[in-house]
ROBASE-621263 format. One record per atom (N, C-alpha, C): atom name; x, y, z. Coordinates in Angstrom, 2 decimals. Example, Ala and Ser with C-alpha at 12.3 -4.5 7.8 and 13.67 -1.06 7.14 Angstrom:
2
+-------+---------+---------+---------+
| atome |       u |       v |       w |
+-------+---------+---------+---------+
|     N |   13.19 |   -5.69 |    7.80 |
|    CA |   12.30 |   -4.50 |    7.80 |
|     C |   13.20 |   -3.30 |    7.80 |
|     N |   12.85 |   -2.25 |    7.08 |
|    CA |   13.67 |   -1.06 |    7.14 |
|     C |   12.90 |    0.03 |    7.87 |
+-------+---------+---------+---------+
This chain:
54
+-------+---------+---------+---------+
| atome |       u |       v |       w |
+-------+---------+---------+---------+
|     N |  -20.43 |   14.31 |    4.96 |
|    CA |  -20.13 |   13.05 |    4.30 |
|     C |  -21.36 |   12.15 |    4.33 |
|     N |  -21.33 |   11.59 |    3.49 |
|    CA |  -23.01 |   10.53 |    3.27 |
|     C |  -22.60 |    9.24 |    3.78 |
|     N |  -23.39 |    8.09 |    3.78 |
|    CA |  -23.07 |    7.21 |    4.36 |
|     C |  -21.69 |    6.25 |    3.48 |
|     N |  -21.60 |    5.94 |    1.98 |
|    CA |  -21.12 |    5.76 |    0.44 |
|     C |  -19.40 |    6.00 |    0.83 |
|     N |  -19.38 |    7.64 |    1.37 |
|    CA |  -18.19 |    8.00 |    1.75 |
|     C |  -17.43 |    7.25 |    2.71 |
|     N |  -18.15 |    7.02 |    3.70 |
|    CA |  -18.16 |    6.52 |    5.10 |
|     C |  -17.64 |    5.17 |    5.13 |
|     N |  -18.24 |    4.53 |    4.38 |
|    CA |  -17.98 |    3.45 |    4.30 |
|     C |  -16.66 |    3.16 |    3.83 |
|     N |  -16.67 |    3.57 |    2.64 |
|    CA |  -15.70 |    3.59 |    1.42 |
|     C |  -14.25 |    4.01 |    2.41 |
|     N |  -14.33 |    5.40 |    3.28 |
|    CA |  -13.29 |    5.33 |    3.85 |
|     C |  -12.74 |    4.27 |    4.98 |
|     N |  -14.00 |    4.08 |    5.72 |
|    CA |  -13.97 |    2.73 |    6.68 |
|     C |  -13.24 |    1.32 |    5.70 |
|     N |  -13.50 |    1.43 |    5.30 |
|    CA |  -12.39 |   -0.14 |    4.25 |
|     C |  -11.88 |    0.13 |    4.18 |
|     N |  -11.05 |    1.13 |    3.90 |
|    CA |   -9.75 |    1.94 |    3.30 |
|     C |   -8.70 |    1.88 |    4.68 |
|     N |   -9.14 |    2.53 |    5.63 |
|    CA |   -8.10 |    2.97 |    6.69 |
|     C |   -8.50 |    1.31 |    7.66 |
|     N |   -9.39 |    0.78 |    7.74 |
|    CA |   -9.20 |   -0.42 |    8.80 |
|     C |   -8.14 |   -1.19 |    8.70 |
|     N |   -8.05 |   -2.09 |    7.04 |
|    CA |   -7.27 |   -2.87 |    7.20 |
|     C |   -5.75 |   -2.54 |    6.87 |
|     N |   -5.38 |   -0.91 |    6.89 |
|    CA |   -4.31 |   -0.59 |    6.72 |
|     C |   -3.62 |    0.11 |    8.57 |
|     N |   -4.26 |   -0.04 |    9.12 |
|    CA |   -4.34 |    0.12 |   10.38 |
|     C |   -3.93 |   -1.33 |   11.29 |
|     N |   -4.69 |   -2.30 |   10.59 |
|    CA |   -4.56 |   -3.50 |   11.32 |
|     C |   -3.22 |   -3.89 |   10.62 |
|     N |   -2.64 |   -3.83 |    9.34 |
|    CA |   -1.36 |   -4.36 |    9.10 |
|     C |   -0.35 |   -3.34 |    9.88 |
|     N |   -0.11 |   -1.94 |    9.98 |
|    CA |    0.58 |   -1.61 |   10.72 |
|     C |    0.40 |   -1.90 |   12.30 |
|     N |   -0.33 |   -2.55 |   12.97 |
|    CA |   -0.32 |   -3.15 |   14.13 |
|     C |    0.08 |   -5.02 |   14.13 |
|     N |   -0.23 |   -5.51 |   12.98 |
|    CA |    1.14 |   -6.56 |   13.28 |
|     C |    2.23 |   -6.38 |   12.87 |
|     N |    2.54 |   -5.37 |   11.79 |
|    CA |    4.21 |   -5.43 |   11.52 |
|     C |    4.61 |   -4.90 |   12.50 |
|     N |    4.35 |   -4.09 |   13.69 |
|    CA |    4.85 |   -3.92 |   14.98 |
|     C |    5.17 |   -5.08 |   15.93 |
|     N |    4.80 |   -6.31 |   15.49 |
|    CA |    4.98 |   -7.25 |   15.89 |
|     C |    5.58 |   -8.61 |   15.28 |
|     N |    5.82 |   -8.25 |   14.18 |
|    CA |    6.50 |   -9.52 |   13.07 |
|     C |    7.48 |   -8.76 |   12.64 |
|     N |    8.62 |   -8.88 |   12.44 |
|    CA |    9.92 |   -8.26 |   11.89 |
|     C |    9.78 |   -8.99 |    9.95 |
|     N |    9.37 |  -10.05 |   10.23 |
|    CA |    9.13 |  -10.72 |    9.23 |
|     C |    8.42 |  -10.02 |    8.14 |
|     N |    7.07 |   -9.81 |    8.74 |
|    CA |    6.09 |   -9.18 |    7.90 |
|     C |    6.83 |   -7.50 |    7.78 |
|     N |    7.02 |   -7.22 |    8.43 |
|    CA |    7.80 |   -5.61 |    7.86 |
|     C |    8.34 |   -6.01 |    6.95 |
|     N |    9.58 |   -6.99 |    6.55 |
|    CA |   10.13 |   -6.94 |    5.91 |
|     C |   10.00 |   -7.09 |    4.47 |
|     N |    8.80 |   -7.77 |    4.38 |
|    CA |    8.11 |   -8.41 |    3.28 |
|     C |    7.24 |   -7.29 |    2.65 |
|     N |    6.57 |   -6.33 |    3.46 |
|    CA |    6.45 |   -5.15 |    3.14 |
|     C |    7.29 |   -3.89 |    2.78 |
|     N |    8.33 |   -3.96 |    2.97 |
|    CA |    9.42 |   -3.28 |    2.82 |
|     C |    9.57 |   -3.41 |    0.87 |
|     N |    9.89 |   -4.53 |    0.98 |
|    CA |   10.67 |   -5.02 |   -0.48 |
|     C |    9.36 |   -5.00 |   -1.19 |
|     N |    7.91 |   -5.33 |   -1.33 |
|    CA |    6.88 |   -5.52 |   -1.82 |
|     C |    6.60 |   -4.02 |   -2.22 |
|     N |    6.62 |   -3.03 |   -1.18 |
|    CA |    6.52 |   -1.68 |   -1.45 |
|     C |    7.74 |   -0.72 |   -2.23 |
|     N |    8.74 |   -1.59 |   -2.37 |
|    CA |    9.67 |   -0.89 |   -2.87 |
|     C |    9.81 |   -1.64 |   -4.55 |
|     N |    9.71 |   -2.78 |   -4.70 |
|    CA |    8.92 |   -3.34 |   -6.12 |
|     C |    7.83 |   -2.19 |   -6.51 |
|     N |    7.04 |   -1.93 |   -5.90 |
|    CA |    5.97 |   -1.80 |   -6.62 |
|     C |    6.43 |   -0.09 |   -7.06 |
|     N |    6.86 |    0.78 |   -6.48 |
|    CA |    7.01 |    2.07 |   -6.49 |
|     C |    8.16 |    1.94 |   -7.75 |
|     N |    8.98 |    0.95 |   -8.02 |
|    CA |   10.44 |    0.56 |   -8.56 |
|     C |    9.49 |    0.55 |  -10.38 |
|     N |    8.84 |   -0.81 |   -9.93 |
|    CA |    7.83 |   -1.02 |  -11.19 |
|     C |    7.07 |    0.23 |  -12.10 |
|     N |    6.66 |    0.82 |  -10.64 |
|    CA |    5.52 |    2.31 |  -11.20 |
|     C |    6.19 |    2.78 |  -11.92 |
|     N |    7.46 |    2.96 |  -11.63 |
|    CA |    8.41 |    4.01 |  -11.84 |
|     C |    8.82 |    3.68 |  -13.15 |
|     N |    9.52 |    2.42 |  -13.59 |
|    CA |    9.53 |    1.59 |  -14.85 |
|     C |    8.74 |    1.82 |  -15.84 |
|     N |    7.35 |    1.62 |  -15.73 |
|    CA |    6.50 |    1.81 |  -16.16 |
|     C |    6.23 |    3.27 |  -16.90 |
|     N |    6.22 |    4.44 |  -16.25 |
|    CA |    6.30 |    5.87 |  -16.05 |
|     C |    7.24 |    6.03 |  -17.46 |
|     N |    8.74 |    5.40 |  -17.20 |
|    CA |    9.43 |    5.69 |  -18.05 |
|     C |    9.43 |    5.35 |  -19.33 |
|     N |    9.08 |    3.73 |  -19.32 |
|    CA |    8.55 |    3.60 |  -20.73 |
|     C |    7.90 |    3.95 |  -21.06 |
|     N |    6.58 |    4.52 |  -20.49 |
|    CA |    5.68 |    5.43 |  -21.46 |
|     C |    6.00 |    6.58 |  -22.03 |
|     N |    6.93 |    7.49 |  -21.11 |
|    CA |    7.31 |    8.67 |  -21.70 |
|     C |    8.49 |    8.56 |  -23.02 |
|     N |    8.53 |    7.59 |  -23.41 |
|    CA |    9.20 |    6.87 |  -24.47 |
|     C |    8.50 |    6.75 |  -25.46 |
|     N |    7.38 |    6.43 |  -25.36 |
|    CA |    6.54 |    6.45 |  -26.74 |
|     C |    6.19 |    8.03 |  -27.24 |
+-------+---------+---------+---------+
């Protein structure tokens, strides 16, 4: 891996690392992630379908 990679993965996994270490600690913030992640997969999905419509 070159340094480009390295990096690129280092941004990637830090700050998804650091949110699963406070939603271990906010019930709140899980929750908000919960419904935010389930919009968005809901949306994709929406999306998906109307295209296969055209």
């Amino acid at each position: 891996m070159d340094f480009l990679e390295i990096f690129g993965l280092a941004l990637l996994v830090s700050p998804i690392s650091e949110l699963f270490k406070s939603m271990r600690r906010s019930k709140t913030l899980t929750i908000m992630v919960i419904i935010g992640l389930t919009f968005f997969i809901g949306f994709t999905i929406f999306l998906i379908k109307m295209a296969s419509l055209q």
